[in-house]
N, CA, C and O atoms as a GROMACS GRO file, in nm:
protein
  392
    1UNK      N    1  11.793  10.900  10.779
    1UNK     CA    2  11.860  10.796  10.703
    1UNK      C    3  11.962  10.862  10.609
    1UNK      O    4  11.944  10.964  10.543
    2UNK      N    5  12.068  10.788  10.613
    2UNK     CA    6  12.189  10.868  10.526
    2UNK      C    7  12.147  10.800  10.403
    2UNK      O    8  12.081  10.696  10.403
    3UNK      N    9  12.187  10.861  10.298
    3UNK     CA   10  12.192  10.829  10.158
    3UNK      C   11  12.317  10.777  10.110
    3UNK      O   12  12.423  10.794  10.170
    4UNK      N   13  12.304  10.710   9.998
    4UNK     CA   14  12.489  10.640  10.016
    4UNK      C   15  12.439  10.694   9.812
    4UNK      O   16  12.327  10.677   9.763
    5UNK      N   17  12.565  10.756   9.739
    5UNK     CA   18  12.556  10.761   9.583
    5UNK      C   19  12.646  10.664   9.567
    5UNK      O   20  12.742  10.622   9.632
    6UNK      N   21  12.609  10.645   9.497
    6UNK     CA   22  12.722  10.514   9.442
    6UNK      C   23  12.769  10.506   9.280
    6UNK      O   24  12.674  10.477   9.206
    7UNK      N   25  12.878  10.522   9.222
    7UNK     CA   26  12.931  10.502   9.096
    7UNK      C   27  12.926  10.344   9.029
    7UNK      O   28  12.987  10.333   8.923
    8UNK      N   29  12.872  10.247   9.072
    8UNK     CA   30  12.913  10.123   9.017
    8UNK      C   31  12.829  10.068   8.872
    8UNK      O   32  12.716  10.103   8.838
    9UNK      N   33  12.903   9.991   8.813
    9UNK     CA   34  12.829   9.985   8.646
    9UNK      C   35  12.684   9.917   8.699
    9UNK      O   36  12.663   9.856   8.803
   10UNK      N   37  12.588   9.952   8.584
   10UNK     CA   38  12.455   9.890   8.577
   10UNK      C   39  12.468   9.783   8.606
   10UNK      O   40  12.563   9.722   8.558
   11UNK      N   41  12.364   9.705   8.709
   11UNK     CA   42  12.389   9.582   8.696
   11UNK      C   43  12.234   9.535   8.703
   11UNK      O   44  12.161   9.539   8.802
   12UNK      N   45  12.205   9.493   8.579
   12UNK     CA   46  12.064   9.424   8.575
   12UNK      C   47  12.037   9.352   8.757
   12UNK      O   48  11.969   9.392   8.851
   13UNK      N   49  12.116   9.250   8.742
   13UNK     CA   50  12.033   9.149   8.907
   13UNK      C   51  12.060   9.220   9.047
   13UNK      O   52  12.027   9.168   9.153
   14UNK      N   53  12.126   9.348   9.038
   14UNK     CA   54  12.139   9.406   9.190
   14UNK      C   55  12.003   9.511   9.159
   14UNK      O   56  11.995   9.591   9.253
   15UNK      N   57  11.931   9.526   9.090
   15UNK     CA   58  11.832   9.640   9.059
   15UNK      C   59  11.702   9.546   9.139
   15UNK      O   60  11.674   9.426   9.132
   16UNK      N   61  11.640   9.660   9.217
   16UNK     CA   62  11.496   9.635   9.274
   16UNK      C   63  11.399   9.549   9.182
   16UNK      O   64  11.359   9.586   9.071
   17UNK      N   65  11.372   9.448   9.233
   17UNK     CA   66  11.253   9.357   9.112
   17UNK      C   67  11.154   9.446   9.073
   17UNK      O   68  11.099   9.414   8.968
   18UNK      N   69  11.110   9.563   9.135
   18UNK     CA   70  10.940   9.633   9.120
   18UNK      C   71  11.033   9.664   8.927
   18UNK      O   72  10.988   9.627   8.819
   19UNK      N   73  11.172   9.745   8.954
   19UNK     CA   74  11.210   9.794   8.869
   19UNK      C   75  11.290   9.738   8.759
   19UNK      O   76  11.313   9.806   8.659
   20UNK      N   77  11.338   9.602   8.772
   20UNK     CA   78  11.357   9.512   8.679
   20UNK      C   79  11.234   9.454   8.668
   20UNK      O   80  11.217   9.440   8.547
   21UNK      N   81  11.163   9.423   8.713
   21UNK     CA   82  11.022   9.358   8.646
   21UNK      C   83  10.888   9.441   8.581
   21UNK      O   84  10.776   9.412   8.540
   22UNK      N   85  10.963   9.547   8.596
   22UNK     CA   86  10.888   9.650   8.457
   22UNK      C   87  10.953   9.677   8.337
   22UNK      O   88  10.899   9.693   8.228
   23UNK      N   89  11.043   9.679   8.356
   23UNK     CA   90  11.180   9.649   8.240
   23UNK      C   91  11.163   9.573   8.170
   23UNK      O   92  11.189   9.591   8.052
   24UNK      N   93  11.102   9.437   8.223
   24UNK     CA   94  11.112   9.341   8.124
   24UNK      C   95  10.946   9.348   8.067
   24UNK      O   96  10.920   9.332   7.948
   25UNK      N   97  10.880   9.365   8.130
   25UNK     CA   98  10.751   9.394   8.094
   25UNK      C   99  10.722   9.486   7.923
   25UNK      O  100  10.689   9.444   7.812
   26UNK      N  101  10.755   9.636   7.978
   26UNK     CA  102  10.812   9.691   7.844
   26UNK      C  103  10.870   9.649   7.760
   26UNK      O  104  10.831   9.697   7.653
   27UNK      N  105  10.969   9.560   7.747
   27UNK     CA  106  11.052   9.498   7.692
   27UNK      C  107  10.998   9.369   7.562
   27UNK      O  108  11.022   9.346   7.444
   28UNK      N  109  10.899   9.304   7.691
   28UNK     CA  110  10.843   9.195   7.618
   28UNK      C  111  10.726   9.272   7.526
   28UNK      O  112  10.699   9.251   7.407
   29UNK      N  113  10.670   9.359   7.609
   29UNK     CA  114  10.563   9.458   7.531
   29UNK      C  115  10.620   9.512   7.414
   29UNK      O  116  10.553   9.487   7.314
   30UNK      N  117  10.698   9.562   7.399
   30UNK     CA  118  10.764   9.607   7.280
   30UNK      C  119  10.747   9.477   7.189
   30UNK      O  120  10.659   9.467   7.104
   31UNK      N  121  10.854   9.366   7.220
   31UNK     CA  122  10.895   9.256   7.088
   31UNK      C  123  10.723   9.232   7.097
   31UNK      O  124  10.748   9.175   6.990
   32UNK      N  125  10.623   9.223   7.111
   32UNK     CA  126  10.533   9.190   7.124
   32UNK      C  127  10.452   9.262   7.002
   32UNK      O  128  10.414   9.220   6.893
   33UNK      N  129  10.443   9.368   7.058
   33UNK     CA  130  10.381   9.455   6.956
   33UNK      C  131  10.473   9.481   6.787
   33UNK      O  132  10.425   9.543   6.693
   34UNK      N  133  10.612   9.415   6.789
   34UNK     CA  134  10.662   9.413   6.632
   34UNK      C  135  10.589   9.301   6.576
   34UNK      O  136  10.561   9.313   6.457
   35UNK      N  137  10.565   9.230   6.615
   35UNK     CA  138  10.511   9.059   6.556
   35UNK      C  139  10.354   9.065   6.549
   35UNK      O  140  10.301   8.990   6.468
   36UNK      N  141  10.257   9.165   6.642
   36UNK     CA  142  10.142   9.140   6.606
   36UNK      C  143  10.087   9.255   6.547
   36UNK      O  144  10.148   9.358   6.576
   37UNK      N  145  10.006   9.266   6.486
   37UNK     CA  146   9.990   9.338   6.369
   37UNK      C  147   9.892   9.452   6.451
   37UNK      O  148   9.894   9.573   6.427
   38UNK      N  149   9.817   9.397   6.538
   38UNK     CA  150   9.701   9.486   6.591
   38UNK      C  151   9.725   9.476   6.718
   38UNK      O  152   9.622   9.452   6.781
   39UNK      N  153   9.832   9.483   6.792
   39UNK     CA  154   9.896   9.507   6.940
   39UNK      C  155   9.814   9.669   6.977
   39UNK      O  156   9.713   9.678   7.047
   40UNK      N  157   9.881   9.779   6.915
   40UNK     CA  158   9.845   9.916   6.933
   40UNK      C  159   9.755   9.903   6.929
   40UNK      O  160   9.727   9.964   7.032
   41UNK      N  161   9.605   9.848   6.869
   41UNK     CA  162   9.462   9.901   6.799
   41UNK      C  163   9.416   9.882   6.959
   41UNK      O  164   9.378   9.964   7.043
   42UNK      N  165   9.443   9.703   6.964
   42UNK     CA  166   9.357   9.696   7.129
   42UNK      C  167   9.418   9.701   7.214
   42UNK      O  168   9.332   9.696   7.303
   43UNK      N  169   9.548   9.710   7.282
   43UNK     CA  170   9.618   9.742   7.399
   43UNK      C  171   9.675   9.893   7.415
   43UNK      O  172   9.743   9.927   7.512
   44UNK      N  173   9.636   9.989   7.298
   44UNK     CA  174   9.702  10.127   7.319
   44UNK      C  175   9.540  10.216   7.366
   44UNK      O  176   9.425  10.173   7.360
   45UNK      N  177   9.596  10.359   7.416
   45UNK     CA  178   9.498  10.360   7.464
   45UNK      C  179   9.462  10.454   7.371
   45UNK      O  180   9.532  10.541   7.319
   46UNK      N  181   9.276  10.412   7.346
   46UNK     CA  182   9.210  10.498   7.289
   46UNK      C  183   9.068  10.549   7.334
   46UNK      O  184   8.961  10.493   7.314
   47UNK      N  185   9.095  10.677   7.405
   47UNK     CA  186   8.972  10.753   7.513
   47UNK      C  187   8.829  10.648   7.440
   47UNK      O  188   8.786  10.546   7.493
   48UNK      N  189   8.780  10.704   7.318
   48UNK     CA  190   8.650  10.656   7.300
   48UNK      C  191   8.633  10.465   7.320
   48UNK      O  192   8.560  10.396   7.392
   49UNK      N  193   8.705  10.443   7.249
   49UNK     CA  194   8.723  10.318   7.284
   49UNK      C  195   8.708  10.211   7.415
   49UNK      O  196   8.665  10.096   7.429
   50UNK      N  197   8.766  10.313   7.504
   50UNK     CA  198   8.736  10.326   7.646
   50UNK      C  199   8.597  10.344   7.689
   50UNK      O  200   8.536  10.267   7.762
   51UNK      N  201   8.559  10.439   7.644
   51UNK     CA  202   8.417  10.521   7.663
   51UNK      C  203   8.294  10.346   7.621
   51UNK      O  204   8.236  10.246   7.663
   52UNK      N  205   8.341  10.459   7.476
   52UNK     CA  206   8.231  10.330   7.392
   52UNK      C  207   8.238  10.197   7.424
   52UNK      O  208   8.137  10.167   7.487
   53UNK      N  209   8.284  10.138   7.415
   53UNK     CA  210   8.348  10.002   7.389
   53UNK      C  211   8.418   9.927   7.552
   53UNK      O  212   8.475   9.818   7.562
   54UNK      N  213   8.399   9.996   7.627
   54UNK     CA  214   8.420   9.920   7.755
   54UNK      C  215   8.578   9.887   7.739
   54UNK      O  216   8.592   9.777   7.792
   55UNK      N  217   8.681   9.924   7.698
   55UNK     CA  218   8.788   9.847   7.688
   55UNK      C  219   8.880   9.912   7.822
   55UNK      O  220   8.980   9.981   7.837
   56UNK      N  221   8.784   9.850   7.898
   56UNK     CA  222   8.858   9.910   8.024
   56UNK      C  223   9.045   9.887   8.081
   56UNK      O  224   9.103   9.933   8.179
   57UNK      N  225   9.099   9.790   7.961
   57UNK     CA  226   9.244   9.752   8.054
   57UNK      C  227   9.308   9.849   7.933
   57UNK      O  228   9.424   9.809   7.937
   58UNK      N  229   9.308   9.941   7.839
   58UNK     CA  230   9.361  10.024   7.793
   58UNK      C  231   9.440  10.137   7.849
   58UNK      O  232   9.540  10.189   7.799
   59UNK      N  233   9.367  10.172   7.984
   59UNK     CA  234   9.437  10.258   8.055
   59UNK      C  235   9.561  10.189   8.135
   59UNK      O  236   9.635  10.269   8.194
   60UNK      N  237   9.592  10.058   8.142
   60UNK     CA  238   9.686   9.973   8.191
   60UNK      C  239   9.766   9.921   8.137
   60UNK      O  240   9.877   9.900   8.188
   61UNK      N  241   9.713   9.862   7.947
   61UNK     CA  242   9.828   9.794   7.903
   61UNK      C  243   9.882   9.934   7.776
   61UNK      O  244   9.974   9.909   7.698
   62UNK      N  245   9.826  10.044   7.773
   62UNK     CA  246   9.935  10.092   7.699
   62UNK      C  247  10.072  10.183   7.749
   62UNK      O  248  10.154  10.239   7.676
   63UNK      N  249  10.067  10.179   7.903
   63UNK     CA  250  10.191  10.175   7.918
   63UNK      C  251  10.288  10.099   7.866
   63UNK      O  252  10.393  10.164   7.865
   64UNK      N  253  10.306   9.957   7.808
   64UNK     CA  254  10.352   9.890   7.803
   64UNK      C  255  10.411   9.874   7.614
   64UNK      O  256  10.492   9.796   7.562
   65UNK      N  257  10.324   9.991   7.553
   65UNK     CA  258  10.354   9.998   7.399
   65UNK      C  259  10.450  10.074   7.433
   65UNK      O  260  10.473  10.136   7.537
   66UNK      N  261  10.527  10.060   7.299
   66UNK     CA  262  10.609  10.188   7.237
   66UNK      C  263  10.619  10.214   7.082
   66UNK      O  264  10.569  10.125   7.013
   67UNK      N  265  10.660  10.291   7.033
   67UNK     CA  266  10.663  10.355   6.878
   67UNK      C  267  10.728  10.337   6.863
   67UNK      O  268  10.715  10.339   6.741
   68UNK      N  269  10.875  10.297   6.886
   68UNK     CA  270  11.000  10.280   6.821
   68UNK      C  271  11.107  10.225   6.965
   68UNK      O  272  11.102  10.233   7.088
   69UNK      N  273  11.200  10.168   6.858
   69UNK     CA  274  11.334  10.142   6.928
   69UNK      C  275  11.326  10.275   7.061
   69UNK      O  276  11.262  10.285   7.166
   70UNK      N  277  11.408  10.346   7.002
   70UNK     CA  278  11.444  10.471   7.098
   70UNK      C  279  11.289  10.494   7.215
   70UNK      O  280  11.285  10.479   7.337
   71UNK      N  281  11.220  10.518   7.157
   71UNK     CA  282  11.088  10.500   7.240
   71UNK      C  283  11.114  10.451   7.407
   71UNK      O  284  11.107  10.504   7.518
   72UNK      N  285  11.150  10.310   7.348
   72UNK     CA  286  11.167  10.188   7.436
   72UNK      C  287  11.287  10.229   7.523
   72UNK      O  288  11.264  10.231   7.644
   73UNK      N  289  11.398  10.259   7.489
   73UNK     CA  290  11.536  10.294   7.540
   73UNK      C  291  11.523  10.413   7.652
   73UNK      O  292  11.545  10.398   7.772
   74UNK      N  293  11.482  10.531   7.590
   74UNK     CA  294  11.430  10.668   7.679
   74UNK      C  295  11.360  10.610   7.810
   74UNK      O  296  11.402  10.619   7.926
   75UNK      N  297  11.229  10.542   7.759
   75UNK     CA  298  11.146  10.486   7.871
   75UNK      C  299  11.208  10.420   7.966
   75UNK      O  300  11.194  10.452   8.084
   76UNK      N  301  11.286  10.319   7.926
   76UNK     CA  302  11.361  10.244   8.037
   76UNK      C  303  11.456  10.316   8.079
   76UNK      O  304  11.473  10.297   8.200
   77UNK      N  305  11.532  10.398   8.032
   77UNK     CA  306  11.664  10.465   8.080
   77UNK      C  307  11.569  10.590   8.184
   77UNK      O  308  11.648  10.650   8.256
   78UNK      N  309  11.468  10.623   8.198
   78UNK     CA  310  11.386  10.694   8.299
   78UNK      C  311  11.349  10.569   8.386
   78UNK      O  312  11.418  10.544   8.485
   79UNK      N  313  11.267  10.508   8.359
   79UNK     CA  314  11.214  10.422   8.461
   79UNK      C  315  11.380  10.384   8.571
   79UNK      O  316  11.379  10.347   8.689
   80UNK      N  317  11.464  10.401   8.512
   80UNK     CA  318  11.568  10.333   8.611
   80UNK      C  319  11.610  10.446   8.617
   80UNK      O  320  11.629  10.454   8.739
   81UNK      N  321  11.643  10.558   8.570
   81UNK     CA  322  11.686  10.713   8.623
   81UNK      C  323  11.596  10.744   8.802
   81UNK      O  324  11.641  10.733   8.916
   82UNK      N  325  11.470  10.779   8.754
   82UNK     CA  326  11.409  10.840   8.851
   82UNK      C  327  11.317  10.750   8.936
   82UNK      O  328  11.249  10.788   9.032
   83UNK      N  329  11.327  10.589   8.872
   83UNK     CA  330  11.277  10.488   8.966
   83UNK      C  331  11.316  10.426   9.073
   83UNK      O  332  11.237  10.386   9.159
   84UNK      N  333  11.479  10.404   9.082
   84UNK     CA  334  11.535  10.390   9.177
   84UNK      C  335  11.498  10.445   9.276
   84UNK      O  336  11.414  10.397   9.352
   85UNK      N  337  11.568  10.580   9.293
   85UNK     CA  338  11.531  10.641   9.426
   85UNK      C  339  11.397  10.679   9.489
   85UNK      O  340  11.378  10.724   9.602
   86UNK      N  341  11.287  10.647   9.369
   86UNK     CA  342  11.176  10.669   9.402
   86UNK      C  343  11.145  10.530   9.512
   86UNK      O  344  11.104  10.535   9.628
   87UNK      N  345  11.181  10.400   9.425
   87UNK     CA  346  11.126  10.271   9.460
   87UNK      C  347  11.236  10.286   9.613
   87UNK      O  348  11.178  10.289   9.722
   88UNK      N  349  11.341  10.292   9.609
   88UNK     CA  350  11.409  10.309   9.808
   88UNK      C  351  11.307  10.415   9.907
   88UNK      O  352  11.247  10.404  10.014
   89UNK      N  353  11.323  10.498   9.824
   89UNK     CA  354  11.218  10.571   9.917
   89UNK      C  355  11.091  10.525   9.990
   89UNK      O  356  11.068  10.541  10.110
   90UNK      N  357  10.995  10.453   9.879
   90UNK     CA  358  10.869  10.438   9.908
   90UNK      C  359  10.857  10.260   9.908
   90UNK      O  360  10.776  10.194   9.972
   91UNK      N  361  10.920  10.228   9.853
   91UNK     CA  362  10.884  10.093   9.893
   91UNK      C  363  10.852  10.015   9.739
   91UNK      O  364  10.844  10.062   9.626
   92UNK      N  365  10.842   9.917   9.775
   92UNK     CA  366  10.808   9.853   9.636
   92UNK      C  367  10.648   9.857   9.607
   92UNK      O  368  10.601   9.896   9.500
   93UNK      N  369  10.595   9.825   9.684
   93UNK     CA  370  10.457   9.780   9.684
   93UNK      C  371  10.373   9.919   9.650
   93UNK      O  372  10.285   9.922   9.564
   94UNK      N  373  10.417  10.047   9.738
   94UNK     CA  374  10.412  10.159   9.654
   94UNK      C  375  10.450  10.179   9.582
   94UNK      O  376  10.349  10.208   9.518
   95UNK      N  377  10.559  10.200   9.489
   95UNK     CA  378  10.588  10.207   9.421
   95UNK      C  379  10.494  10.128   9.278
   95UNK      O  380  10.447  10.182   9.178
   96UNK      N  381  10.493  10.043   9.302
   96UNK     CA  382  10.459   9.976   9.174
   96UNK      C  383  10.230  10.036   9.164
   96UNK      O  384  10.148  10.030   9.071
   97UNK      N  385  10.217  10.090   9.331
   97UNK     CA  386  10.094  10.134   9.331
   97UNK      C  387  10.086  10.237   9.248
   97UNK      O  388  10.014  10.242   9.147
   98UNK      N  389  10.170  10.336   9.294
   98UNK     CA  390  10.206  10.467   9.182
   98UNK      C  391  10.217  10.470   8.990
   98UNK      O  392  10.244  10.575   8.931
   0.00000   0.00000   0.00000
């Protein structure tokens, strides 16, 4: 399969859904966690917490925190750096397995 690079500006709606629909995920996760006060305590992950406390979706929803603005920006500007060609490669459904 040939590879095609392409120069054209970002365009949110031509981007793979696996990879716009983590985008927004983070996204909402972020404004999410400014407004509630204890977002981090129970959706970030904390090993014992895990352990002790059964909080088994910790290992799932703290992908979805961040610490700051920039935090948020880095994360997404990777997720669409090295997600693209990951998500053509493998597929969506992998992809989003990964």
């Amino acid at each position: 399969m040939t590879r095609i690079f392409r120069h054209d500006p970002i365009n949110f709606n031509s981007m793979p859904s696996a990879i716009r629909g983590l985008m927004i995920a983070n996204i909402i996760g972020f404004l999410v966690g400014l407004f509630v006060p204890d977002m981090h305590n129970l959706f970030g992950l904390v090993p014992q917490q895990v352990l002790t406390h059964r909080w088994i979706w910790q290992p799932f929803t703290y992908l979805f925190l961040h610490g700051n603005i920039w935090h948020l920006v880095f994360n997404l500007f990777a997720l669409w750096m090295f997600g693209m060609p990951v998500e053509s490669q493998w597929g969506e459904r992998d992809f989003l397995k990964y």
